[in-house]
DOFI-414958 format. One record per residue (C-alpha): residue in three letters; x, y, z. Coordinates in steps of 0.5 Angstrom, whole numbers. Layout:
N
<atom><code>ALA</code><u>X</u><v>Y</v><w>Z</w></atom>
...
***
This chain:
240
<atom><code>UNK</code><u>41</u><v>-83</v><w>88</w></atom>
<atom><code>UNK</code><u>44</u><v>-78</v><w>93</w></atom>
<atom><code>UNK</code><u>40</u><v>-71</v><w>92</w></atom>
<atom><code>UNK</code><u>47</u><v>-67</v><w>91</w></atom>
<atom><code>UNK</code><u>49</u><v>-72</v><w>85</w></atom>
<atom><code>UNK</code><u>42</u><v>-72</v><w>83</w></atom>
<atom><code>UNK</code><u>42</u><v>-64</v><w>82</w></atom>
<atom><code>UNK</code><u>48</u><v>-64</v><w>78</w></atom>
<atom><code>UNK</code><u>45</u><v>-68</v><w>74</w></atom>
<atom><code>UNK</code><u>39</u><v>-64</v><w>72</w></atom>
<atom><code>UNK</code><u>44</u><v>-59</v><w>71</w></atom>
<atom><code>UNK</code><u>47</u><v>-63</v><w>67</w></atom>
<atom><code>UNK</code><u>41</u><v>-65</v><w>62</w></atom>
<atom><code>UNK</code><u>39</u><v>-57</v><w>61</w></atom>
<atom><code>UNK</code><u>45</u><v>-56</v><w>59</w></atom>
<atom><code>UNK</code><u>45</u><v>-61</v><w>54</w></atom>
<atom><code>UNK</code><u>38</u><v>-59</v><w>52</w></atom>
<atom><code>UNK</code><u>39</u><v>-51</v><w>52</w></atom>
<atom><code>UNK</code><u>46</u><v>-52</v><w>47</w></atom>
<atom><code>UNK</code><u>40</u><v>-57</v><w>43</w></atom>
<atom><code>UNK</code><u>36</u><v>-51</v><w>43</w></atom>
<atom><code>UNK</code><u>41</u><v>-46</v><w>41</w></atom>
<atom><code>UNK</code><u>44</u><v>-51</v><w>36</w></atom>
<atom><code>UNK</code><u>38</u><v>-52</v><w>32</w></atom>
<atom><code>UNK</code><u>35</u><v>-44</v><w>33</w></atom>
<atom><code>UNK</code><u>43</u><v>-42</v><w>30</w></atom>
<atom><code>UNK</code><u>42</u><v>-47</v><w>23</w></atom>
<atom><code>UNK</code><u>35</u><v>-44</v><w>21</w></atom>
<atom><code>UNK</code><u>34</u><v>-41</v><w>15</w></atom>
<atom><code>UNK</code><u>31</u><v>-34</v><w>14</w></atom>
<atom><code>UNK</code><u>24</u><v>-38</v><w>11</w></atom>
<atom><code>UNK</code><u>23</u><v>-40</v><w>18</w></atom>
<atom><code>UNK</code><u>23</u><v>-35</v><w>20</w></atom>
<atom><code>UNK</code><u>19</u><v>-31</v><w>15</w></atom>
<atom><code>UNK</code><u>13</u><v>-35</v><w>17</w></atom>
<atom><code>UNK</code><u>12</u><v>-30</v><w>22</w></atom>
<atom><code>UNK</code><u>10</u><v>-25</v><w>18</w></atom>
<atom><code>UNK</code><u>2</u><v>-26</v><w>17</w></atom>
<atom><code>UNK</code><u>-1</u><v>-22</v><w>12</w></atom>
<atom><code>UNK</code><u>-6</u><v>-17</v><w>15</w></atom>
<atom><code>UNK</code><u>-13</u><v>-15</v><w>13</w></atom>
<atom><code>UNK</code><u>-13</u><v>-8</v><w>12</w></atom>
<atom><code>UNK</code><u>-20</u><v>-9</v><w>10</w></atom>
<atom><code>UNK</code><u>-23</u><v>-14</v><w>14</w></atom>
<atom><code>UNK</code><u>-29</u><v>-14</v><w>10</w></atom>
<atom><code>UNK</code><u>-34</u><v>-12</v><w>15</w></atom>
<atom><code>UNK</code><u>-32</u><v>-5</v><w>17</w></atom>
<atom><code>UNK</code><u>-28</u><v>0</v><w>16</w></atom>
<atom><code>UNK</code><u>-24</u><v>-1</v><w>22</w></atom>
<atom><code>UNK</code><u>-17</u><v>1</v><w>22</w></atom>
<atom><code>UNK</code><u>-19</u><v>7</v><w>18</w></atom>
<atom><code>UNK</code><u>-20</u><v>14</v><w>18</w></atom>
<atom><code>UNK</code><u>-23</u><v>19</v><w>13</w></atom>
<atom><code>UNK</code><u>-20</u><v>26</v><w>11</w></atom>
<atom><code>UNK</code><u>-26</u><v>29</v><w>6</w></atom>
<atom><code>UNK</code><u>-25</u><v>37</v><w>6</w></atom>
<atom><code>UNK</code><u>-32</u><v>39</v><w>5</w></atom>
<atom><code>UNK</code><u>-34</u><v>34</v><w>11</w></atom>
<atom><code>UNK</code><u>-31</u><v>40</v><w>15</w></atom>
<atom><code>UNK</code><u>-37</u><v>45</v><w>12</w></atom>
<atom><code>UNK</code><u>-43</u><v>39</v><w>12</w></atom>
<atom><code>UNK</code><u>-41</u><v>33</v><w>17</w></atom>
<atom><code>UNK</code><u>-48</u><v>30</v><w>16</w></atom>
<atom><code>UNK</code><u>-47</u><v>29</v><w>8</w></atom>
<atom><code>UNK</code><u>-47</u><v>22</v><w>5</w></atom>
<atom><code>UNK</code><u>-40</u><v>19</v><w>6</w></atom>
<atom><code>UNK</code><u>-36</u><v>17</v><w>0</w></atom>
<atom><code>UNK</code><u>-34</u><v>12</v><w>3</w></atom>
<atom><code>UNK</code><u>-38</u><v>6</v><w>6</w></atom>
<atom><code>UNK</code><u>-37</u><v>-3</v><w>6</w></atom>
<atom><code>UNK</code><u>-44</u><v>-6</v><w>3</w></atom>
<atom><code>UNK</code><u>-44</u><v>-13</v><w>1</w></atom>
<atom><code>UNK</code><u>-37</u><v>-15</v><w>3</w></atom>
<atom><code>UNK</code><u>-35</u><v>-9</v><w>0</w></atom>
<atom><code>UNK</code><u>-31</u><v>-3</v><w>1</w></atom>
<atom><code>UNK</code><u>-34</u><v>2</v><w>-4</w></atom>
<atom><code>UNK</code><u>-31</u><v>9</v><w>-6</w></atom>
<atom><code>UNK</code><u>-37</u><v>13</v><w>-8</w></atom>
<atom><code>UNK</code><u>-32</u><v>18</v><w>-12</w></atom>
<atom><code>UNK</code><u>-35</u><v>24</v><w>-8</w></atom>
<atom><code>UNK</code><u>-34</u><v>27</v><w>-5</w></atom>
<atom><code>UNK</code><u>-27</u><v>28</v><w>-6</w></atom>
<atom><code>UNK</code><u>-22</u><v>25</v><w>0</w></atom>
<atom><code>UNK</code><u>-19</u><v>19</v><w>3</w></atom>
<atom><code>UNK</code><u>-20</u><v>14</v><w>7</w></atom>
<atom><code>UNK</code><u>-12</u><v>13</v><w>11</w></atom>
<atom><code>UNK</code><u>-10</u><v>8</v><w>15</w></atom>
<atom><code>UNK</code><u>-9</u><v>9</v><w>22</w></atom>
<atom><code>UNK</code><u>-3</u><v>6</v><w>22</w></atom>
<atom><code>UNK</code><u>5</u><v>7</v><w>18</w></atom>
<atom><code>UNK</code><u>7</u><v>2</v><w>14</w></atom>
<atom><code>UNK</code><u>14</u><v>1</v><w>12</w></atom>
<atom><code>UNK</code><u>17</u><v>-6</v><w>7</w></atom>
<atom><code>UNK</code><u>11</u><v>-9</v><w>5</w></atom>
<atom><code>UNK</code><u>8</u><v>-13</v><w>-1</w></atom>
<atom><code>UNK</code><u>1</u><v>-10</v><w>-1</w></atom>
<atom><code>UNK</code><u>-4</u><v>-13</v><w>-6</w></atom>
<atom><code>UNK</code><u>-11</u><v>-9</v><w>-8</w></atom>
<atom><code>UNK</code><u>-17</u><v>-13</v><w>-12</w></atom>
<atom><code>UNK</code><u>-22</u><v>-8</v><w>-15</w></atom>
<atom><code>UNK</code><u>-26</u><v>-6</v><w>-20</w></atom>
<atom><code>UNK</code><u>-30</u><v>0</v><w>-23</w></atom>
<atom><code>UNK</code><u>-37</u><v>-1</v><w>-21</w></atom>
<atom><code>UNK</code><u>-39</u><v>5</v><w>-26</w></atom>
<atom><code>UNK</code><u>-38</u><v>9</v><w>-31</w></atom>
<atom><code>UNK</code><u>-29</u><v>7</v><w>-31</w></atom>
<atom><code>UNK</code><u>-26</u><v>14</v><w>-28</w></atom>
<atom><code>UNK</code><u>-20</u><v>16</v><w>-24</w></atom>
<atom><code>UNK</code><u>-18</u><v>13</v><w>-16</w></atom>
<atom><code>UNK</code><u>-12</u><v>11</v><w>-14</w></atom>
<atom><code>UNK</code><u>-8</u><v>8</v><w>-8</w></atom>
<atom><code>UNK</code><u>-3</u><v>13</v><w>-4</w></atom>
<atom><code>UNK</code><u>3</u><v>9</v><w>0</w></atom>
<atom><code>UNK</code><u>8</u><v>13</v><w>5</w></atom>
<atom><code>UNK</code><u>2</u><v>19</v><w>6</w></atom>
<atom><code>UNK</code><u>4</u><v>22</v><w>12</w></atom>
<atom><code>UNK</code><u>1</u><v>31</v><w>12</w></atom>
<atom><code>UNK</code><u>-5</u><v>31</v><w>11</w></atom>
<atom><code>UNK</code><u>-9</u><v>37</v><w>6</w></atom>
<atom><code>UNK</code><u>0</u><v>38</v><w>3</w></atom>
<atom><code>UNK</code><u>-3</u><v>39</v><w>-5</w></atom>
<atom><code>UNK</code><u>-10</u><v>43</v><w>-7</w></atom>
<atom><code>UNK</code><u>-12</u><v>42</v><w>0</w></atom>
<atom><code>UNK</code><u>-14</u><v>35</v><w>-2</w></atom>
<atom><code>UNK</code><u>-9</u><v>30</v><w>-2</w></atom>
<atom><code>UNK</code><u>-3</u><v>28</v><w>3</w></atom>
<atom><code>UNK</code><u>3</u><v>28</v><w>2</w></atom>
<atom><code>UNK</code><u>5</u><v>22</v><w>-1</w></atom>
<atom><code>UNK</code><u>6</u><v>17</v><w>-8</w></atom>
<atom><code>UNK</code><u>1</u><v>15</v><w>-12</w></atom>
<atom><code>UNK</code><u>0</u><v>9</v><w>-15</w></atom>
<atom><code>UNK</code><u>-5</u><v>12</v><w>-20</w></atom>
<atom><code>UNK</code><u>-11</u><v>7</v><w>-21</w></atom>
<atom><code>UNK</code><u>-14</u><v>11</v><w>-27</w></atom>
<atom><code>UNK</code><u>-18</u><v>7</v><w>-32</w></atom>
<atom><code>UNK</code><u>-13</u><v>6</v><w>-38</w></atom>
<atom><code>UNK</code><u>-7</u><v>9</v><w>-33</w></atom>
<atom><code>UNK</code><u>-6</u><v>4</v><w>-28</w></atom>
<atom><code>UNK</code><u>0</u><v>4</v><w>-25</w></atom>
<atom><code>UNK</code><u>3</u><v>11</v><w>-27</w></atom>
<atom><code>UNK</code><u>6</u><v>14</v><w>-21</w></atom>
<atom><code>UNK</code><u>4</u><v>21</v><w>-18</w></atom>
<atom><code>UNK</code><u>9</u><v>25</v><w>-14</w></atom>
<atom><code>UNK</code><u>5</u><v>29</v><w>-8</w></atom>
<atom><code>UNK</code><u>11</u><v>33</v><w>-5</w></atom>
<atom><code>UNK</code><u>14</u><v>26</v><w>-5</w></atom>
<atom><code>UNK</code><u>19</u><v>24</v><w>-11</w></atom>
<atom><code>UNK</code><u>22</u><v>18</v><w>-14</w></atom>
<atom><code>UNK</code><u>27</u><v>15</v><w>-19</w></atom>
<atom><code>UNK</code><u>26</u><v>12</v><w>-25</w></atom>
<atom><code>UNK</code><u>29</u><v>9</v><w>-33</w></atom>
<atom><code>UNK</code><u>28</u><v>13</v><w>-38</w></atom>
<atom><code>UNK</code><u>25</u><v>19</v><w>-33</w></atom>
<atom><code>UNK</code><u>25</u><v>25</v><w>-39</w></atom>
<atom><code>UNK</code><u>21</u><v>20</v><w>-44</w></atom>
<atom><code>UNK</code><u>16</u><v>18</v><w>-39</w></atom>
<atom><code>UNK</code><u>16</u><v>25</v><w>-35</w></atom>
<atom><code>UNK</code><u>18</u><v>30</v><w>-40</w></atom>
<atom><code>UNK</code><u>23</u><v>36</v><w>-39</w></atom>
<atom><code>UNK</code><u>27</u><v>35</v><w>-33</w></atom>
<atom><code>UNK</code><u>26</u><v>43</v><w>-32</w></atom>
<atom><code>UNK</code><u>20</u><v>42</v><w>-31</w></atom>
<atom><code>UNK</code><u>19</u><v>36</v><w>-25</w></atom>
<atom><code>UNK</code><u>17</u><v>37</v><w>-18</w></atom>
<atom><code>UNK</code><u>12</u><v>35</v><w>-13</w></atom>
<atom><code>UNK</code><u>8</u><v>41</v><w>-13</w></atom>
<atom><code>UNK</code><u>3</u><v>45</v><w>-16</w></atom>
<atom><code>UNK</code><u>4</u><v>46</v><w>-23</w></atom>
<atom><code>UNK</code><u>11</u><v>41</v><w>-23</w></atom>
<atom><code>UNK</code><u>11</u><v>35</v><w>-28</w></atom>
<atom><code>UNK</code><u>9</u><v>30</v><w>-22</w></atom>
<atom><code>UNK</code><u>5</u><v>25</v><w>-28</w></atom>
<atom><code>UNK</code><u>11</u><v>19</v><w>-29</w></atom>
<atom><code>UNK</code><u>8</u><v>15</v><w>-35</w></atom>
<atom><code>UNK</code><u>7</u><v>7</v><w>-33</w></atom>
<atom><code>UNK</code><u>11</u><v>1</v><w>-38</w></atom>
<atom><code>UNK</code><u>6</u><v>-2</v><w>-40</w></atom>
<atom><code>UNK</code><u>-1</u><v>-2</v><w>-45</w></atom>
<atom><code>UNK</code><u>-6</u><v>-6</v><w>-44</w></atom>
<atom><code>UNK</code><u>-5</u><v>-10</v><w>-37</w></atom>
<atom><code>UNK</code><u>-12</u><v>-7</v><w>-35</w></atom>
<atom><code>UNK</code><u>-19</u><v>-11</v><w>-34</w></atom>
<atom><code>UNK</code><u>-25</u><v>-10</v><w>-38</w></atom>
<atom><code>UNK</code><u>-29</u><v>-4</v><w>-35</w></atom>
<atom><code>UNK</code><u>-33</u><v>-8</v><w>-30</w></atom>
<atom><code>UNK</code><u>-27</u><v>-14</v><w>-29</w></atom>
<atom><code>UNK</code><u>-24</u><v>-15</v><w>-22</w></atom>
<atom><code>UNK</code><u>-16</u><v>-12</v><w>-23</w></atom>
<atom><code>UNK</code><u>-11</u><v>-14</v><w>-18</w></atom>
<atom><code>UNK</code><u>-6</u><v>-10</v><w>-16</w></atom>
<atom><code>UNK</code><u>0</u><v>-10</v><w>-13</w></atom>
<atom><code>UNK</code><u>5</u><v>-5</v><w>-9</w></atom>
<atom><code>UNK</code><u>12</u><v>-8</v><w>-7</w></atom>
<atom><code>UNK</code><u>15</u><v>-2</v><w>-3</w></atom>
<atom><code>UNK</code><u>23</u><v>-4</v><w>1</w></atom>
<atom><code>UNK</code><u>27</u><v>1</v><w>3</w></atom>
<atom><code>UNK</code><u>26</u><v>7</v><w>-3</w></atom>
<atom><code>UNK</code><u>25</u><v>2</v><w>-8</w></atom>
<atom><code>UNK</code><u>17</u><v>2</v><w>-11</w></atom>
<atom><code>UNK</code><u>15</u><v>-3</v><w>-16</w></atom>
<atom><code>UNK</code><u>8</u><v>-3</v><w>-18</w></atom>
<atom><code>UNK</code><u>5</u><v>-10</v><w>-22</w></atom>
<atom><code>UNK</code><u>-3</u><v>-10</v><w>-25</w></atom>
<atom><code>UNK</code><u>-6</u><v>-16</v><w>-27</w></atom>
<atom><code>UNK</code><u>1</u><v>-19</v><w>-27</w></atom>
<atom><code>UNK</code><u>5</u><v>-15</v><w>-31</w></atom>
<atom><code>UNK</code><u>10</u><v>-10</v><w>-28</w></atom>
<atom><code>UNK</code><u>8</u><v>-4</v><w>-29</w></atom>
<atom><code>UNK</code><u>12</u><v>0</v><w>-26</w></atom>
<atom><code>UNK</code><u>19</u><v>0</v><w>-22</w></atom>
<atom><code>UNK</code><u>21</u><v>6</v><w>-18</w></atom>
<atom><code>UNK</code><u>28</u><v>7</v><w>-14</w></atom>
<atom><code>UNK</code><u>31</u><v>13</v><w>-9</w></atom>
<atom><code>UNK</code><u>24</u><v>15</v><w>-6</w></atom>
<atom><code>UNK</code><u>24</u><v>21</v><w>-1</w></atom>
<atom><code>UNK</code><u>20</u><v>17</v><w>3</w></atom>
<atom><code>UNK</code><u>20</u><v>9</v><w>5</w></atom>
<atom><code>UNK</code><u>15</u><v>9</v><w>10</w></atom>
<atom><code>UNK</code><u>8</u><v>13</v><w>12</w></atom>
<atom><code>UNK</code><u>0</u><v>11</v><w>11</w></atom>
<atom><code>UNK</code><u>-4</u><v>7</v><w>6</w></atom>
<atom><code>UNK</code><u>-9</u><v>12</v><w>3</w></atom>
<atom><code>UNK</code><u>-16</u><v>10</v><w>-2</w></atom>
<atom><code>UNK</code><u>-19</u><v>15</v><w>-6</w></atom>
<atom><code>UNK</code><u>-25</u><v>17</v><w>-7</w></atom>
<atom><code>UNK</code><u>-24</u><v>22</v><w>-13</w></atom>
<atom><code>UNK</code><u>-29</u><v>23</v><w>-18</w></atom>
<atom><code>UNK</code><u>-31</u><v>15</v><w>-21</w></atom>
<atom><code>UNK</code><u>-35</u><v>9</v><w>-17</w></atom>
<atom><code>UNK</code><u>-30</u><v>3</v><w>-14</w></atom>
<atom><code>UNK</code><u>-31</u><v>-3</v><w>-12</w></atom>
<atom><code>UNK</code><u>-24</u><v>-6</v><w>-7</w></atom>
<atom><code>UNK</code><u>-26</u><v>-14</v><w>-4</w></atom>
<atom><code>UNK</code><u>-19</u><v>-15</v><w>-2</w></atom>
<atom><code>UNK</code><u>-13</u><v>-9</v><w>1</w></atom>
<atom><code>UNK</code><u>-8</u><v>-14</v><w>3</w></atom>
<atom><code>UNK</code><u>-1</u><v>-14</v><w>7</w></atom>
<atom><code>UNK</code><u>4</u><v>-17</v><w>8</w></atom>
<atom><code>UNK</code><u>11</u><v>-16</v><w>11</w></atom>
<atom><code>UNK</code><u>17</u><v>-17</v><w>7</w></atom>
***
């Protein structure tokens, strides 16, 4: 073969490789591409690595015992002192899932999504919305200089003049449902399904809450540590 026409068919097959190519990528379906998305660990179970603390009263005494460590594989917020642990990262569309438990005495915590001023309420809580895990309340939303929608909002918020996201407002949005929780002790799963300003909320597979028009639709992921002992053995993510 002479070296012109041997170019020429090189040329050839690369174009009919590259429009194979092109073809195949263009007939894909979106789950092809979803398998790009990988949950991420933000509890690696070792450390808290992609972490950062904000306890007020760490300020005064930075040599007090932190409220929280990871001991067993573990991640344990003591309750006290009173703070949060903040990923050093912003998320935003995210299916977050969280396996916990009360160690202790069952009490208050919470997870924080779309943090963003630290100290924005009481001095002690950033700005954010709160999926409240209290004992017997889990799944309730919190309002922390950030606000959401939801059905039936004066019945599960009380009287419209009253709401607000700041000191002294209704900030409390009742969650659906009774019972969803674990006995004290148990393992709970929740999740935390946030796309665009859409917020839903599942525990232990019940659809707790489900919120639209959120004031924010990205920021931080924030634990708390507010008064009762508990235990995370998983802070998934995943993509969406």
């Amino acid at each position: 073969m002479k070296p012109i026409q041997s170019a020429t068919f090189f040329v050839f097959l690369f174009g009919i490789f590259t429009a194979a190519f092109m073809l195949n990528t263009a007939f894909r379906q979106p789950s092809d591409f979803d398998n790009r998305k990988r949950t991420v660990h933000l509890f690696n179970g070792k450390d808290l690595e992609g972490w950062h603390m904000d306890v007020p009263e760490m300020d005064k005494n930075p040599k007090m015992a932190s409220p929280f460590e990871v001991k067993n594989d573990v991640l344990i917020s003591r309750g006290n002192p009173k703070g949060h642990l903040i990923t050093d990262k912003v998320y935003q569309n995210y299916r977050l899932e969280v396996e916990y438990r009360f160690s202790a005495t069952p009490g208050n915590c919470g997870v924080l999504i779309h943090a963003s001023t630290p100290r924005a309420l009481y001095d002690m809580f950033p700005q954010s919305l709160e999926v409240q895990m209290q004992y017997l309340d889990a799944g309730d939303f919190w309002c922390i200089r950030e606000d959401i929608k939801v059905p039936d909002m004066e019945k599960r918020r009380g009287p419209k003049e009253k709401w607000g996201a700041t000191e002294g407002k209704e900030r409390r949005i009742v969650n659906l449902t009774d019972g969803s929780e674990k006995p004290a002790g148990e393992w709970n799963t929740m999740i935390i399904e946030c796309k665009g300003r859409s917020v839903k909320v599942w525990v232990n597979g019940d659809l707790v809450n489900s919120g639209t028009n959120c004031t924010a639709k990205k920021g931080q992921i924030a634990l708390q540590a507010e008064g009762s002992e508990v235990e995370f053995r998983k802070v998934d993510l995943t993509p969406i």
